[in-house]
FIKOL-109396 format. One record per atom (N, C-alpha, C, O): residue in one letter; atom name; x, y negated, z. Coordinates in pm, whole numbers, plus 50000, padded with zeros to 5 digits. Layout:
residues N
{tiba a CA {X Y Z}} ...
END
This chain:
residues 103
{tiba x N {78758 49051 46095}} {tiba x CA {78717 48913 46105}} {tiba x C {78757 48860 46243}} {tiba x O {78735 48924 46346}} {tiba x N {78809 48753 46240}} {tiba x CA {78843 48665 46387}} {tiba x C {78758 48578 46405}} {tiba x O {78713 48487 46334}} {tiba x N {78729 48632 46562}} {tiba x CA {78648 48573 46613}} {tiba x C {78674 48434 46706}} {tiba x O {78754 48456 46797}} {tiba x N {78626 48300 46701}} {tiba x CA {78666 48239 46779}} {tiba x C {78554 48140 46899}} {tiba x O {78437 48102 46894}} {tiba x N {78628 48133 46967}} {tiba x CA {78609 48110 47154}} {tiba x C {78605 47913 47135}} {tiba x O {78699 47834 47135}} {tiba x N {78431 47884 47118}} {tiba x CA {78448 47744 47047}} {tiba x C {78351 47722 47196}} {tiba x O {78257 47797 47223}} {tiba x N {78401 47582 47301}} {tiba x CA {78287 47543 47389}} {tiba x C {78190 47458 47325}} {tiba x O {78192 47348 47270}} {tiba x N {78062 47587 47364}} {tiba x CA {77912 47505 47317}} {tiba x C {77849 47377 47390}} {tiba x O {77762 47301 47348}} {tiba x N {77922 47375 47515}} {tiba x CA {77818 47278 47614}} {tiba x C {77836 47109 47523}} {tiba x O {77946 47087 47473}} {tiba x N {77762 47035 47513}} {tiba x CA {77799 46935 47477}} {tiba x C {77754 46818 47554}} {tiba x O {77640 46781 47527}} {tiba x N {77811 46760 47633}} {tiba x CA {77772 46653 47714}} {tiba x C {77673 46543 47663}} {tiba x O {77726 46521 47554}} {tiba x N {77582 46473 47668}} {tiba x CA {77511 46389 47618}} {tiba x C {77580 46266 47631}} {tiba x O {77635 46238 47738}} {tiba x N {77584 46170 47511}} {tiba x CA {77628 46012 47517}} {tiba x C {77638 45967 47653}} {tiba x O {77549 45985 47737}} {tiba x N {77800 45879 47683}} {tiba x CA {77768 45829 47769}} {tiba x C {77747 45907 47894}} {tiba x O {77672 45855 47976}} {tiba x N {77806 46033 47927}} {tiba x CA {77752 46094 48059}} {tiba x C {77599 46123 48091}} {tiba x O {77578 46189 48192}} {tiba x N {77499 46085 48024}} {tiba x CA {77378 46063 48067}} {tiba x C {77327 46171 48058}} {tiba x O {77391 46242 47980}} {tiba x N {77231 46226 48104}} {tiba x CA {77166 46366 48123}} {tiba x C {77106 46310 47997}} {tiba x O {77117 46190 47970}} {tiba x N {77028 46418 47899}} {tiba x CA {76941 46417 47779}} {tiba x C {76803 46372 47820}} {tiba x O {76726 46349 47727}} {tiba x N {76750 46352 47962}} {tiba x CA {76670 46346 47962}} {tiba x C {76667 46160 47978}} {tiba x O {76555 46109 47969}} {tiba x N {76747 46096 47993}} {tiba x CA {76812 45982 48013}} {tiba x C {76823 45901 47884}} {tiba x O {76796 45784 47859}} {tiba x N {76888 46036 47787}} {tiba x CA {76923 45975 47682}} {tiba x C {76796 46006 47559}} {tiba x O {76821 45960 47448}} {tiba x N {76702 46059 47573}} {tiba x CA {76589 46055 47513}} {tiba x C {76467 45894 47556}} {tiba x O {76395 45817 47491}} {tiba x N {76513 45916 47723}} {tiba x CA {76465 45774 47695}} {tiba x C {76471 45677 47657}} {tiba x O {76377 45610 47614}} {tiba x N {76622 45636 47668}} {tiba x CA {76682 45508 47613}} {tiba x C {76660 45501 47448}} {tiba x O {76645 45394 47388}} {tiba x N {76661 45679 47361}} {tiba x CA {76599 45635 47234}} {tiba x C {76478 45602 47195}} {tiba x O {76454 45560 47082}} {tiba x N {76379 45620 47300}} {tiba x CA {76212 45616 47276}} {tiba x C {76236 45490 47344}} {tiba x O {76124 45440 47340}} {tiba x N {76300 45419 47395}} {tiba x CA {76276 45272 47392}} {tiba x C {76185 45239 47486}} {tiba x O {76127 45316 47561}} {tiba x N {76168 45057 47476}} {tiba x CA {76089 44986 47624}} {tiba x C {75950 45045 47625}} {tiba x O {75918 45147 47565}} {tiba x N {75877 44978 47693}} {tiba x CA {75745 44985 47687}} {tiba x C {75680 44841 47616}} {tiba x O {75722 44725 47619}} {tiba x N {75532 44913 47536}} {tiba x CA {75494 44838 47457}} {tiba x C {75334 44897 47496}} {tiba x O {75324 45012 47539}} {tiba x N {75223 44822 47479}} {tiba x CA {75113 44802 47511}} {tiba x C {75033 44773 47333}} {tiba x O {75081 44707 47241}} {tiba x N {74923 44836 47336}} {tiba x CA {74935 44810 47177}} {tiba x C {74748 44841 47231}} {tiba x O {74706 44925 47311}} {tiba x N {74670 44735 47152}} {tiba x CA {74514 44752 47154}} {tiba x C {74485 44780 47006}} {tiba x O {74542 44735 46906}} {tiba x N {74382 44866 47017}} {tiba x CA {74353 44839 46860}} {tiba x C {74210 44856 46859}} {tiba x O {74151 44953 46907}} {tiba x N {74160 44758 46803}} {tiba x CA {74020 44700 46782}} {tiba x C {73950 44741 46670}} {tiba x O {73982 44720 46554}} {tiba x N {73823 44818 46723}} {tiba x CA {73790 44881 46623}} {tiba x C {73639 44808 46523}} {tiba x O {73562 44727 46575}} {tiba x N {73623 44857 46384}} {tiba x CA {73514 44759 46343}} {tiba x C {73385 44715 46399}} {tiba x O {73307 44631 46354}} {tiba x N {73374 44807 46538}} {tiba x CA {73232 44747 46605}} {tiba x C {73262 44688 46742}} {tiba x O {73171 44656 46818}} {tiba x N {73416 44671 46778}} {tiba x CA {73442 44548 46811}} {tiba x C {73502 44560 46960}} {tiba x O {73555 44478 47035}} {tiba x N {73466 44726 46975}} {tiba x CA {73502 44833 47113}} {tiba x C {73662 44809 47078}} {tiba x O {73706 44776 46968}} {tiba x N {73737 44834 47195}} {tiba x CA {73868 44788 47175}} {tiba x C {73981 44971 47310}} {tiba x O {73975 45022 47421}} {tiba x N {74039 44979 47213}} {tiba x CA {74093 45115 47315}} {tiba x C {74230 45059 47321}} {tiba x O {74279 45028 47213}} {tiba x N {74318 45036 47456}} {tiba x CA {74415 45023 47511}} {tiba x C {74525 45164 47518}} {tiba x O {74500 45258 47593}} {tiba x N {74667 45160 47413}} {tiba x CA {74780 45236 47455}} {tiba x C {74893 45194 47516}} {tiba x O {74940 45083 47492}} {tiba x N {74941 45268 47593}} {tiba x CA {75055 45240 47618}} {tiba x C {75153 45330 47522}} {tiba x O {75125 45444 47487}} {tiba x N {75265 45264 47487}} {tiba x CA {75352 45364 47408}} {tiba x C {75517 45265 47434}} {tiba x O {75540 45157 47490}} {tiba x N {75609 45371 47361}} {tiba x CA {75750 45328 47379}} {tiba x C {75726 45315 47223}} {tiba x O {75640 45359 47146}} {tiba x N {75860 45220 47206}} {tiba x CA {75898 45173 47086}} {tiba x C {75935 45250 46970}} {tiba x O {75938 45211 46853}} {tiba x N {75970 45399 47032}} {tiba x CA {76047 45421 46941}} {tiba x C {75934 45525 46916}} {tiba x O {75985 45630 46877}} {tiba x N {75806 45534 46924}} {tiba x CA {75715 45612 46923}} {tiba x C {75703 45585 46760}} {tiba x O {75782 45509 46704}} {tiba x N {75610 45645 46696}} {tiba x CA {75563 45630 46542}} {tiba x C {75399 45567 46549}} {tiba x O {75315 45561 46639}} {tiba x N {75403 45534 46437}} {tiba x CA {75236 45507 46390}} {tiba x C {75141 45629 46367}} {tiba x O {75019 45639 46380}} {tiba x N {75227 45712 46333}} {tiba x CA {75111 45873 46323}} {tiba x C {75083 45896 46486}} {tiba x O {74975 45926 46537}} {tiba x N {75191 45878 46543}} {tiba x CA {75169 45933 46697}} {tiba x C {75011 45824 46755}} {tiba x O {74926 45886 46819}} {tiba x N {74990 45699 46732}} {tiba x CA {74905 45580 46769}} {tiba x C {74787 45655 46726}} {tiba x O {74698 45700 46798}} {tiba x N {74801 45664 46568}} {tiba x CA {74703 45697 46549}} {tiba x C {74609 45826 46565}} {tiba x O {74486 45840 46563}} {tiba x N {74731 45926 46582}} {tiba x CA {74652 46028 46674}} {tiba x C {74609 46084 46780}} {tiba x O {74536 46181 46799}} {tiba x N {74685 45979 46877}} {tiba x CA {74630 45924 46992}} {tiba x C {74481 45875 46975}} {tiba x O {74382 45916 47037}} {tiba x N {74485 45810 46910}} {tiba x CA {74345 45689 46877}} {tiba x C {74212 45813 46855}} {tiba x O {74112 45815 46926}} {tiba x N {74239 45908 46747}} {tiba x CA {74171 45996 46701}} {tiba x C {74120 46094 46760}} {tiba x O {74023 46157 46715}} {tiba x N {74180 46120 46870}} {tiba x CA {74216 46240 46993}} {tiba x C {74072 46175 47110}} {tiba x O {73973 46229 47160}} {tiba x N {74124 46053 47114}} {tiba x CA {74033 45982 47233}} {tiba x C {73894 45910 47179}} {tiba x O {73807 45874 47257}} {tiba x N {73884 45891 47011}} {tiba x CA {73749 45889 46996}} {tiba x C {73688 45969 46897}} {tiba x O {73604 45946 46810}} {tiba x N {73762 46086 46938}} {tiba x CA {73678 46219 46840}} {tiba x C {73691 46133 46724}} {tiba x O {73613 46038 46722}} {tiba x N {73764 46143 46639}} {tiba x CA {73711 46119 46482}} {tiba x C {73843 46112 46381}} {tiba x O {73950 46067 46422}} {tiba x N {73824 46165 46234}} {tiba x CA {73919 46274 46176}} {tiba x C {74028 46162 46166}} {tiba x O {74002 46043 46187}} {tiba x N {74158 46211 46132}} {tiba x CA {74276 46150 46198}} {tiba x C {74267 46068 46019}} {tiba x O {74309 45953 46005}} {tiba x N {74222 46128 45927}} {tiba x CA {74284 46086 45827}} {tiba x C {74169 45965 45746}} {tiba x O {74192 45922 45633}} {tiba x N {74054 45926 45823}} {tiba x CA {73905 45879 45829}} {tiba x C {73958 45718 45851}} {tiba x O {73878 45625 45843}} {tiba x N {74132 45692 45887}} {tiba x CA {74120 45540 45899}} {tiba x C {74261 45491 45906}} {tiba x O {74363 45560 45897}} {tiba x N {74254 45388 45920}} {tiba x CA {74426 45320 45885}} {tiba x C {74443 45188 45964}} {tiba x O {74362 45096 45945}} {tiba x N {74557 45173 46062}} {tiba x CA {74558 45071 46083}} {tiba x C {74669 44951 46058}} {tiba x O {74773 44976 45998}} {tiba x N {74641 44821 46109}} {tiba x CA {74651 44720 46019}} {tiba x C {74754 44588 46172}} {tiba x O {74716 44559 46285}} {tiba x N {74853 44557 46115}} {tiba x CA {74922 44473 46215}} {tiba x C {74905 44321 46111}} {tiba x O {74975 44311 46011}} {tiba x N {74816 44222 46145}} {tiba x CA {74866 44058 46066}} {tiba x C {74834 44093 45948}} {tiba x O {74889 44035 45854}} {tiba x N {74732 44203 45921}} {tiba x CA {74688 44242 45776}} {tiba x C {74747 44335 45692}} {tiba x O {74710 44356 45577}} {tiba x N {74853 44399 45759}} {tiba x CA {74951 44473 45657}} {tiba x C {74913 44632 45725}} {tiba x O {74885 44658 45842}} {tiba x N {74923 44722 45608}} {tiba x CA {74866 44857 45685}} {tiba x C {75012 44885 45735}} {tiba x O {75116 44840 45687}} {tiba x N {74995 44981 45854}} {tiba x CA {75125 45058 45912}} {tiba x C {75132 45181 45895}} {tiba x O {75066 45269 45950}} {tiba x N {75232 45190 45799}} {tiba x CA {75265 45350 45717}} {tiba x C {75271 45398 45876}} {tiba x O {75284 45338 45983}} {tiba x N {75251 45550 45835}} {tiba x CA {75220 45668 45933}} {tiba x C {75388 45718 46010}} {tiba x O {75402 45774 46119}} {tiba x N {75483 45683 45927}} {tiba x CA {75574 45734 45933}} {tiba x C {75708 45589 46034}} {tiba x O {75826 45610 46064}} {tiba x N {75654 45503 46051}} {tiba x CA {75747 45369 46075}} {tiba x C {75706 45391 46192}} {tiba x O {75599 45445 46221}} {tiba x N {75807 45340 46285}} {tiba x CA {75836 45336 46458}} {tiba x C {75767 45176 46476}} {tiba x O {75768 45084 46394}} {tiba x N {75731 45178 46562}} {tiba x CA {75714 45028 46590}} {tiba x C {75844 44958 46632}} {tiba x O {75836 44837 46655}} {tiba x N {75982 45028 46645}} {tiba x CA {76122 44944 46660}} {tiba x C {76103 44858 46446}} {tiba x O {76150 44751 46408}} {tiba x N {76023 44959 46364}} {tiba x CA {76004 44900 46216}} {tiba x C {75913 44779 46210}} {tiba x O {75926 44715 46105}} {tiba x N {75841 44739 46281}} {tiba x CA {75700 44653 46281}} {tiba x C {75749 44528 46331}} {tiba x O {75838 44521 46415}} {tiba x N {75701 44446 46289}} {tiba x CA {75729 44336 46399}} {tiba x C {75628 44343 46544}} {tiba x O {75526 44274 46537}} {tiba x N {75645 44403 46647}} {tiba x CA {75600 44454 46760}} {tiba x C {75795 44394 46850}} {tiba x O {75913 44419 46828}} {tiba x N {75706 44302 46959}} {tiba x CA {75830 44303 47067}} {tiba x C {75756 44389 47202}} {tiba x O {75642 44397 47249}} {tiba x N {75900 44452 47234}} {tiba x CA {75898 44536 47341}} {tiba x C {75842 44455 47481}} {tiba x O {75881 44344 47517}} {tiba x N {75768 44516 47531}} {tiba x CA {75726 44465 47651}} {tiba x C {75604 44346 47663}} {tiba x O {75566 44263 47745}} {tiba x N {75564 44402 47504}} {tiba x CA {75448 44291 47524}} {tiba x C {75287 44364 47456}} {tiba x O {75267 44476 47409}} {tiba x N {75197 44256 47476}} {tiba x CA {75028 44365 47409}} {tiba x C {75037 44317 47315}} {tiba x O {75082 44203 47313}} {tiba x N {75000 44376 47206}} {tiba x CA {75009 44415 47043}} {tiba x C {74885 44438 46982}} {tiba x O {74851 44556 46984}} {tiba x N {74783 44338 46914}} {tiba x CA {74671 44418 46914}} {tiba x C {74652 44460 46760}} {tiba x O {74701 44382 46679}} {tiba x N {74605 44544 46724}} {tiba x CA {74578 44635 46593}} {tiba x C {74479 44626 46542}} {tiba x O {74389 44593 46619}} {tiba x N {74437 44650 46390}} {tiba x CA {74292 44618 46340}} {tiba x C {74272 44804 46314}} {tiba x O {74366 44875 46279}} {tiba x N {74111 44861 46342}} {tiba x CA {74145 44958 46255}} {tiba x C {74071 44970 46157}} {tiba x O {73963 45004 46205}} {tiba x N {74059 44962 46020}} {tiba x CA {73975 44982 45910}} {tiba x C {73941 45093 45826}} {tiba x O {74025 45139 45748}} {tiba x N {73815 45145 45835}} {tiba x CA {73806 45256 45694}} {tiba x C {73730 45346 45777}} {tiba x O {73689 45450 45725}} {tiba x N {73705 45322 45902}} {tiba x CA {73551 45395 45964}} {tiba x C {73419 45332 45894}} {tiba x O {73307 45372 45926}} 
END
């Protein structure tokens, strides 16, 4: 069997170190509140290219309570677990506030 001599290094897009280029895919900063039914309100910061599971288990993490116990809601519409907020109508660089329902 022949063996062959293939270079592994692979430069990241653009020259940019990966750590460069992970940021530019996780995107701006975005500020996102989400208001909960008794009216207490918890402040994130997140990048765009973050997910809705990530929010919400953030959310779950910081007020003790089961991740799968609630759902939240942008202008009335629930936000699947799986959509980036680059999917939402959310603009970068601004506060975003969230409903959360089903506590």
């Amino acid at each position: 069997m022949k063996k062959f001599n293939l270079p592994i290094s692979v430069p990241a897009a653009s020259g940019s170190t990966f750590k460069q280029e992970d940021a530019r895919v996780q995107g701006d900063d975005v500020t996102i509140v989400a208001e909960f039914p008794d009216g207490d309100r918890e402040r994130v910061d997140m990048k765009m290219g973050q997910n809705v599971e990530w929010l919400k288990g953030e959310l779950a993490k910081r007020r003790d309570i089961p991740y799968g116990s609630f759902a939240l809601y942008l202008n009335g519409s629930m936000m699947a677990d799986p959509l980036s907020l680059y999917d939402l109508p959310i603009q970068a660089g601004t506060t975003t506030t969230v409903t959360v329902q089903g506590l």
